[in-house]
Every structure is written in C-alpha cells, then in structure tokens.
Short mmCIF file of the C-alpha atoms (twelve columns), coordinates in Angstrom:
data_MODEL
# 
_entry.id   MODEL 
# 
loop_
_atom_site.group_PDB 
_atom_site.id 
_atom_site.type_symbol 
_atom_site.label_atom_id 
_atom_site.label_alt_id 
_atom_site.label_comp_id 
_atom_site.label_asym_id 
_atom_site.label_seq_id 
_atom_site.Cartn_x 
_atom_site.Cartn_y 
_atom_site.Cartn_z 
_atom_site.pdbx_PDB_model_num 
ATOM 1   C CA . UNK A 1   0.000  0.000  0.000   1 
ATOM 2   C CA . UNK A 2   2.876  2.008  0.772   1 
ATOM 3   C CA . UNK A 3   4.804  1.589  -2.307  1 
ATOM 4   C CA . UNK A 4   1.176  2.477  -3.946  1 
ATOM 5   C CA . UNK A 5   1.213  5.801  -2.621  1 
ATOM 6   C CA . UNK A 6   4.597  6.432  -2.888  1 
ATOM 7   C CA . UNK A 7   4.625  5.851  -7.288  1 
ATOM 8   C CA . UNK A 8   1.542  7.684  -7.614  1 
ATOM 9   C CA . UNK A 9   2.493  10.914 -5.662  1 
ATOM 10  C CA . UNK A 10  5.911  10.882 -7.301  1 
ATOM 11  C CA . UNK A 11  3.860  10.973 -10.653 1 
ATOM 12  C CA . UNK A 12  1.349  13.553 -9.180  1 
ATOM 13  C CA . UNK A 13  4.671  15.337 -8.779  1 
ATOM 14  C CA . UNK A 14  6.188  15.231 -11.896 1 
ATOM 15  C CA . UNK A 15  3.026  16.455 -14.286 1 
ATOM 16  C CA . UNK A 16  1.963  19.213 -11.912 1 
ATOM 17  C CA . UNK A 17  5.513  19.815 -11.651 1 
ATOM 18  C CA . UNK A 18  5.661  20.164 -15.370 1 
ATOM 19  C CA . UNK A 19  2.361  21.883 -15.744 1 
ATOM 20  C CA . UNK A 20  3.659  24.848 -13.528 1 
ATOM 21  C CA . UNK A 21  6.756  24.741 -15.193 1 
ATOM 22  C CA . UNK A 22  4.878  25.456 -18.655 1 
ATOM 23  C CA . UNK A 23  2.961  27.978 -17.458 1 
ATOM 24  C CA . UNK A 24  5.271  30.013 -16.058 1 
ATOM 25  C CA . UNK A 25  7.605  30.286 -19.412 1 
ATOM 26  C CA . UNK A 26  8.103  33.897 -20.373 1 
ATOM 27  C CA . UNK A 27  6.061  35.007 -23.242 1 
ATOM 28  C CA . UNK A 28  8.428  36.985 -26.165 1 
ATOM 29  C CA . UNK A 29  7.669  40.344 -26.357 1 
ATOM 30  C CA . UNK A 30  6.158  41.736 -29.821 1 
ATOM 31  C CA . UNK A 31  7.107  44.875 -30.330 1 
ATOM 32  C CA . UNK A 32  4.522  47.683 -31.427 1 
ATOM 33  C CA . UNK A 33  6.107  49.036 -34.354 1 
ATOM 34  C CA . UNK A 34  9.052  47.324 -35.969 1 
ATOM 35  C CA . UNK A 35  10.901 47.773 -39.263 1 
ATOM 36  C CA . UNK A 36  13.224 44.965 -42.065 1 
ATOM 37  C CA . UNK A 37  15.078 45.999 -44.733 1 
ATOM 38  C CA . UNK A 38  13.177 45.461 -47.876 1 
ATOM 39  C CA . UNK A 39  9.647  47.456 -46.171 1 
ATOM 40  C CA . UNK A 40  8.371  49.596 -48.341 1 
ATOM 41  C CA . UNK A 41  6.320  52.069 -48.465 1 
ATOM 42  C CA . UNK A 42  4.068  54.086 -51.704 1 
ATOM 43  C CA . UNK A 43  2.749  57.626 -51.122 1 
ATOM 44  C CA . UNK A 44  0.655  59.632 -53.415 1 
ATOM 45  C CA . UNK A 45  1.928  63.209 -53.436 1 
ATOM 46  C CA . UNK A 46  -0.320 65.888 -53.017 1 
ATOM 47  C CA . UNK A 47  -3.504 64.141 -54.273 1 
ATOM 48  C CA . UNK A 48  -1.811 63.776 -57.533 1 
ATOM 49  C CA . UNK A 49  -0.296 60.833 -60.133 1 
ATOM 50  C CA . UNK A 50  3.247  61.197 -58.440 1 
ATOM 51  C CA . UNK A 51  4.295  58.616 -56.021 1 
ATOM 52  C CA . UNK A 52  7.240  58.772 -53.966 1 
ATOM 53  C CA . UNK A 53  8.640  55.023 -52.895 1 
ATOM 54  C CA . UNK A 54  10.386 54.305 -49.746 1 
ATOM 55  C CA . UNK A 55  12.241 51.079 -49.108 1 
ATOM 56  C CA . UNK A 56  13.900 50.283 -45.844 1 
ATOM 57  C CA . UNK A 57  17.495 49.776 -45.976 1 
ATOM 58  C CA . UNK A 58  19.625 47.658 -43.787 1 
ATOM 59  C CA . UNK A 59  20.109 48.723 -40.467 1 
ATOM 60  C CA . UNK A 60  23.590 51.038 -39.785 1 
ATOM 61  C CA . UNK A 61  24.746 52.814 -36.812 1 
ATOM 62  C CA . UNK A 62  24.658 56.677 -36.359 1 
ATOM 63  C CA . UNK A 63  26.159 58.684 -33.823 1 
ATOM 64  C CA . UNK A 64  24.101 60.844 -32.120 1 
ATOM 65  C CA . UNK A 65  25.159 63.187 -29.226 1 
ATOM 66  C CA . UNK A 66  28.204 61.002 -28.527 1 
ATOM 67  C CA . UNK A 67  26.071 58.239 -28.537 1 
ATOM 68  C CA . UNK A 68  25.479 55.241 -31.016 1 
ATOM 69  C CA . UNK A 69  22.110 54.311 -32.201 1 
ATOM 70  C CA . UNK A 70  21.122 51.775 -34.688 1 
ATOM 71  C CA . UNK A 71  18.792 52.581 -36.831 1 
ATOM 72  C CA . UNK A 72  17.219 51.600 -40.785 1 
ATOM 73  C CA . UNK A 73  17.765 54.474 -43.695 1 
ATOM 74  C CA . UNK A 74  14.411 54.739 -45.494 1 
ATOM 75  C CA . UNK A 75  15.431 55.668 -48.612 1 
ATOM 76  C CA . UNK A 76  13.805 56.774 -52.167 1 
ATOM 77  C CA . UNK A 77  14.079 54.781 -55.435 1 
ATOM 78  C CA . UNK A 78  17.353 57.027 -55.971 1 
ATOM 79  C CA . UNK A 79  19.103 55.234 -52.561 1 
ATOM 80  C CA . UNK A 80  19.181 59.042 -50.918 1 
ATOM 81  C CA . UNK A 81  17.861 58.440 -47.367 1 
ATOM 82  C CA . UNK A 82  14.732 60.713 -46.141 1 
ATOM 83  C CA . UNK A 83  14.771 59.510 -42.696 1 
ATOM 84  C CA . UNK A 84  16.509 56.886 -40.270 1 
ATOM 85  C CA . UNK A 85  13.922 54.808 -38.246 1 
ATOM 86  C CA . UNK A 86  14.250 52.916 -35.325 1 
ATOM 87  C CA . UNK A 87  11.276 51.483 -34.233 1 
ATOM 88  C CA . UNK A 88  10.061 49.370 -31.158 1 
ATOM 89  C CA . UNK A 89  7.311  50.284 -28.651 1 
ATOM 90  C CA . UNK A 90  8.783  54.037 -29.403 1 
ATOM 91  C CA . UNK A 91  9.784  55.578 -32.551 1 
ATOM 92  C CA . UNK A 92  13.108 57.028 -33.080 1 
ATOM 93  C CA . UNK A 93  13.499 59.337 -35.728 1 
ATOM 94  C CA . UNK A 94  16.474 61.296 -37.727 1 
ATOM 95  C CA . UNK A 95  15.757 63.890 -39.911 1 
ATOM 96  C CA . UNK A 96  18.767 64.624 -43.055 1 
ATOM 97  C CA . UNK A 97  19.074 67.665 -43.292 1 
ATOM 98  C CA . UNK A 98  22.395 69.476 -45.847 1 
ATOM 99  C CA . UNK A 99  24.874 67.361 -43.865 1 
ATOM 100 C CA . UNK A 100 22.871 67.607 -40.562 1 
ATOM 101 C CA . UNK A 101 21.517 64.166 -38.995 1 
ATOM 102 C CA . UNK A 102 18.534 65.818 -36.361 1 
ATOM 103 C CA . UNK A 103 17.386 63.798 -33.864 1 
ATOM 104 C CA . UNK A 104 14.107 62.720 -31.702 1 
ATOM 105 C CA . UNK A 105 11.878 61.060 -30.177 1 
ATOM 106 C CA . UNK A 106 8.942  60.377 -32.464 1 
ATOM 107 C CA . UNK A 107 6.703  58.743 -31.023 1 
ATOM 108 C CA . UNK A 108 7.052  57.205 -27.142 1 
ATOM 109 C CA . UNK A 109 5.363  54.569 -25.571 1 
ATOM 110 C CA . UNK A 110 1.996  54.725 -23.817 1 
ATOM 111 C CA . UNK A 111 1.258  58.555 -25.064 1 
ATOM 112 C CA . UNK A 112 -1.963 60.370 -24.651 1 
ATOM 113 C CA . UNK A 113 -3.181 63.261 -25.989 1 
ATOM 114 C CA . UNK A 114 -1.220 66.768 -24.927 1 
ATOM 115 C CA . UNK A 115 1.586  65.034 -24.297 1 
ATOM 116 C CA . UNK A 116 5.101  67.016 -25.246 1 
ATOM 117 C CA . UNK A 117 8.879  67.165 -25.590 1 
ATOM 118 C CA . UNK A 118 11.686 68.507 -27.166 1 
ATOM 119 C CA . UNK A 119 15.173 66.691 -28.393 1 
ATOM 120 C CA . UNK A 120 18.190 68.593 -29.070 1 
ATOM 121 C CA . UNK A 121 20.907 67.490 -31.222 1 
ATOM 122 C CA . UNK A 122 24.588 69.131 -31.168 1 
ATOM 123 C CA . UNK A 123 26.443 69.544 -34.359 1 
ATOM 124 C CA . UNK A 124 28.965 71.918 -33.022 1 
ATOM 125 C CA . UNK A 125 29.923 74.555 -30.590 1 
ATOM 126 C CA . UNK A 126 26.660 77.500 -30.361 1 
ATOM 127 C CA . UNK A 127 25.083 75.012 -33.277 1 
ATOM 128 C CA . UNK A 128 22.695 72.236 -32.617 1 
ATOM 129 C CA . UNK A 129 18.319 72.237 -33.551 1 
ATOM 130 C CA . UNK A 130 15.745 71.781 -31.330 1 
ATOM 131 C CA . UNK A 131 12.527 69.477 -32.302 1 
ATOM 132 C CA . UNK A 132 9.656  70.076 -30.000 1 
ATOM 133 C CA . UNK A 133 7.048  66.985 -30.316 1 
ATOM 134 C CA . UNK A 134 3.092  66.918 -29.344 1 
ATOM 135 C CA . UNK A 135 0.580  64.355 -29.607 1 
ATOM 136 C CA . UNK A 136 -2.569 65.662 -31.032 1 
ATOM 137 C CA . UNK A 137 -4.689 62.760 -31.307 1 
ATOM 138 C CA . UNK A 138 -4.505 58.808 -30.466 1 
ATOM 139 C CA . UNK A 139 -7.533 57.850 -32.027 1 
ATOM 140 C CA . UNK A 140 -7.924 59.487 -35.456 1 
ATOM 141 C CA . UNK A 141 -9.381 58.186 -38.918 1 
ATOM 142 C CA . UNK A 142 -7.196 58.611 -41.504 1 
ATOM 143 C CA . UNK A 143 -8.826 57.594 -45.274 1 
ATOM 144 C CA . UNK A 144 -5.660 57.353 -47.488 1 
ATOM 145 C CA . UNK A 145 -5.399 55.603 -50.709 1 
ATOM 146 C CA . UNK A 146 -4.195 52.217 -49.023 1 
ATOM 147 C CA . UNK A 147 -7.889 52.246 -46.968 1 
ATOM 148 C CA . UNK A 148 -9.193 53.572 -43.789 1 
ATOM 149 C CA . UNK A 149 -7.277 53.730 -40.670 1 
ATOM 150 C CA . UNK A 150 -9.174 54.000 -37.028 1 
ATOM 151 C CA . UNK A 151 -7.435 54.460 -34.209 1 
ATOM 152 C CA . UNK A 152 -4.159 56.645 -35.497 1 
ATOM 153 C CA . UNK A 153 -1.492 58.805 -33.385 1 
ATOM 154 C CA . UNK A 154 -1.171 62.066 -34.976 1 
ATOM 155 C CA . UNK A 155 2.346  63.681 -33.715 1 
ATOM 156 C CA . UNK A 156 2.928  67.150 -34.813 1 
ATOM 157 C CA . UNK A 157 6.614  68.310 -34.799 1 
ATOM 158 C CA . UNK A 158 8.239  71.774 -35.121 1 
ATOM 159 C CA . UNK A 159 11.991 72.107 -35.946 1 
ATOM 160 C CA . UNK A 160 14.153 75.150 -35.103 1 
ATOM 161 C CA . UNK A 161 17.509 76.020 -35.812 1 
ATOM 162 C CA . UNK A 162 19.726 77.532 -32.443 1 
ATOM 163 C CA . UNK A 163 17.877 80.093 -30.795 1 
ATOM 164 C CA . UNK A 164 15.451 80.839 -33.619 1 
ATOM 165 C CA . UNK A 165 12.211 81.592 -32.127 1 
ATOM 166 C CA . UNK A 166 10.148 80.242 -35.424 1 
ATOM 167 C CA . UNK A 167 10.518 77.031 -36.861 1 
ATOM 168 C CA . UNK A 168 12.104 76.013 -40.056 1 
ATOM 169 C CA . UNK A 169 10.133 73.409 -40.564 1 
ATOM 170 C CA . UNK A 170 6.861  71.147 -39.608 1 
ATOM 171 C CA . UNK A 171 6.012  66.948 -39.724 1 
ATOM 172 C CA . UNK A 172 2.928  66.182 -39.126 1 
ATOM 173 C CA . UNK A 173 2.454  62.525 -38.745 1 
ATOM 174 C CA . UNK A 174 -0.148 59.943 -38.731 1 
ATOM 175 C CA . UNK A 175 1.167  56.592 -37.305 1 
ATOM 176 C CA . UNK A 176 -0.570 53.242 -36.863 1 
ATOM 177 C CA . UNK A 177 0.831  49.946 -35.937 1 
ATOM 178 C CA . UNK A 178 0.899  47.662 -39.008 1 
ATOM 179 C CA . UNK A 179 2.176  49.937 -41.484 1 
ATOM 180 C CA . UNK A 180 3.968  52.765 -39.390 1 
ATOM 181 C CA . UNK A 181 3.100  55.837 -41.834 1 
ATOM 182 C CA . UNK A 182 -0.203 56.469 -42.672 1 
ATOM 183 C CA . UNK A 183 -0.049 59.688 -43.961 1 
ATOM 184 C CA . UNK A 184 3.300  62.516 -43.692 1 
ATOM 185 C CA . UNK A 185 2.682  66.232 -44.304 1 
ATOM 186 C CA . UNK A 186 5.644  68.258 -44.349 1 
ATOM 187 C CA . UNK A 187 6.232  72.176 -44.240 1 
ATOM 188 C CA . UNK A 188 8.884  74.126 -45.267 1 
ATOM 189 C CA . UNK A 189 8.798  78.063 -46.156 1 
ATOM 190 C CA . UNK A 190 9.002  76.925 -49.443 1 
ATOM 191 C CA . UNK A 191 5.392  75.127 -49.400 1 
ATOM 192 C CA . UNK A 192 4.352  72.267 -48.075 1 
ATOM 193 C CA . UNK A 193 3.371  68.431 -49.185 1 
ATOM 194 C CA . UNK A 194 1.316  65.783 -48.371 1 
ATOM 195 C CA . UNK A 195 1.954  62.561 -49.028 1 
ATOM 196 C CA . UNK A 196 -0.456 59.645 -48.583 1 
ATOM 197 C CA . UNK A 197 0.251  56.068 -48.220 1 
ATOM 198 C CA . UNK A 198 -1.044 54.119 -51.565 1 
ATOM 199 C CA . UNK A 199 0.449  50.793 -50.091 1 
ATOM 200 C CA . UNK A 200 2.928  48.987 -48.041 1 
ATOM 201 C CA . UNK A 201 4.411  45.851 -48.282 1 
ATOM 202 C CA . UNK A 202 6.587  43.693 -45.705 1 
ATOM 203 C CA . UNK A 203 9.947  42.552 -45.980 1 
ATOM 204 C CA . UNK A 204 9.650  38.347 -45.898 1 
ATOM 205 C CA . UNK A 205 12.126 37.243 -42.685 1 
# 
C-alpha cells in the first residue's frame, strides 16, 4: 500500500511539476512598431499621379550626441535616405538635413493626448536644432489611398535652428501599428506636401 502511494504521488509530482513549469515560461515580447530591410512604403503626393517610394534599408549605426544608435535608412528609389527609423514600442526618428543628422523622439510609448517634448541634437559649438514633439490625437481616422485607418497617433513636430524663435520646418504625422506611416505632411517656407500612403508591403524574414 505504501509503495502504492509512494509511485503515484511521485507521478502527481512530476506532471503538476511540469504543468507549472509550462505555465510560467516567459512570453516573447512583440514589439509595437518594428521595421526589415526590404519594407516599403508608396505615397501619393499631393492628391496627384506622383508617387514617392520608400524602401527600408539595412540597419547602420549613427552617432548621435556622442552616442550610437542603430537605426534603418528609409530611402527613395534614388538610394538618398529621407529619414533613419528605429522602431520598437517608441519611434526614433532622424531627420537629413544638408549634412545635418537631427534627432528625436517620435513617437514614445503609452502617449496620450497633450503630451510634449523637445530633443536637441549638437552639431557643433553655439550650433545644434531643437525638435519640439506633441501628440494631437490617439484615435484618429485617416482615409488614405491604401484604406481607412481608425485608431491613429497624430504627432505634430516643429523644428528650429539655435535660438530661432520660429521654426524652419513642420512633420505632421499619422502613425498606426501595421504599417507605421499612414499619412506625412511636411512644411517648409518653401510650401508644403502631403503625401499619402497608396500601399505597403513587408519585408519576408
């Protein structure tokens, strides 16, 4: 009777041993917003024909403030990059500008609306810019070529050279989680463009 109860605890042991064991396994973290070479991305350009055609490059390292980042050149059909992305549950973002690389923080996690910040990135004694961020929406509907998008982040973002007190220049974003960009308007003094995603397609791993 003894030996009985001894075999079938031990095996009481083992499964619920296992069982508990299984269940407690950490679960891999998906990231919100991620980017492979080979995405790429078509905008229509100021409700017009043109299309502009962004392909994600393979990841390099900038420097950035002293520090290195990694991040993926999106770049047009021409291999210039327009931005550098690096994308997880936040959005890093570098802006080329002449032979400037300006940094910030496009999107963060776990925003809400009226959020802010600013980013500063040093070139050079007395000469650095300044972006200042702000979240004007986390719900928006966005009807672009590609479809309709609920639920969008809109991030508005002002650049400004050192210690001008207007900005050179204006993103306004709409982001949303499967495709990143839904829509991009940008402003300089020289006008300003709108481009609308007409598709996206992911990189294979």
């Amino acid at each position: 009777m003894r030996k009985i109860f001894f075999i079938t605890f031990t095996l009481l042991t083992i499964i619920f041993g296992c069982k508990k064991s299984e269940s407690t396994s950490p679960t891999p973290q998906v990231p919100k917003y991620s980017i492979r070479a080979g995405d790429r991305w078509v905008f229509q350009v100021n409700n017009t024909n043109d299309s502009l055609v962004l392909i994600a490059k393979s990841e390099t390292t900038l420097t950035i403030n002293n520090k290195s980042i990694k991040f993926y050149p999106i770049a047009d059909l021409t291999d210039t990059p327009r931005a550098y992305i690096n994308a997880s549950d936040s959005i890093l973002f570098v802006f080329p500008l002449s032979n400037y690389l300006i940094f910030s923080r496009l999107l963060r996690a776990n925003v809400n609306v009226g959020d802010s910040w600013e980013d500063t990135t040093y070139f050079a004694q007395n000469t650095f810019a300044v972006v200042k961020t702000r979240v004007d929406s986390v719900n928006a509907f966005e009807n672009v070529p590609a479809g309709s998008y609920d639920n969008v982040i809109k991030i508005n973002q002002n650049y400004y050279a050192a210690n001008e007190p207007s900005p050179f220049a204006t993103f306004k974003f709409s982001i949303k989680e499967d495709v990143i960009f839904v829509r991009i308007i940008v402003s300089f003094s020289s006008g300003t463009t709108d481009y609308k995603l007409k598709s996206y397609q992911r990189a294979s791993q």
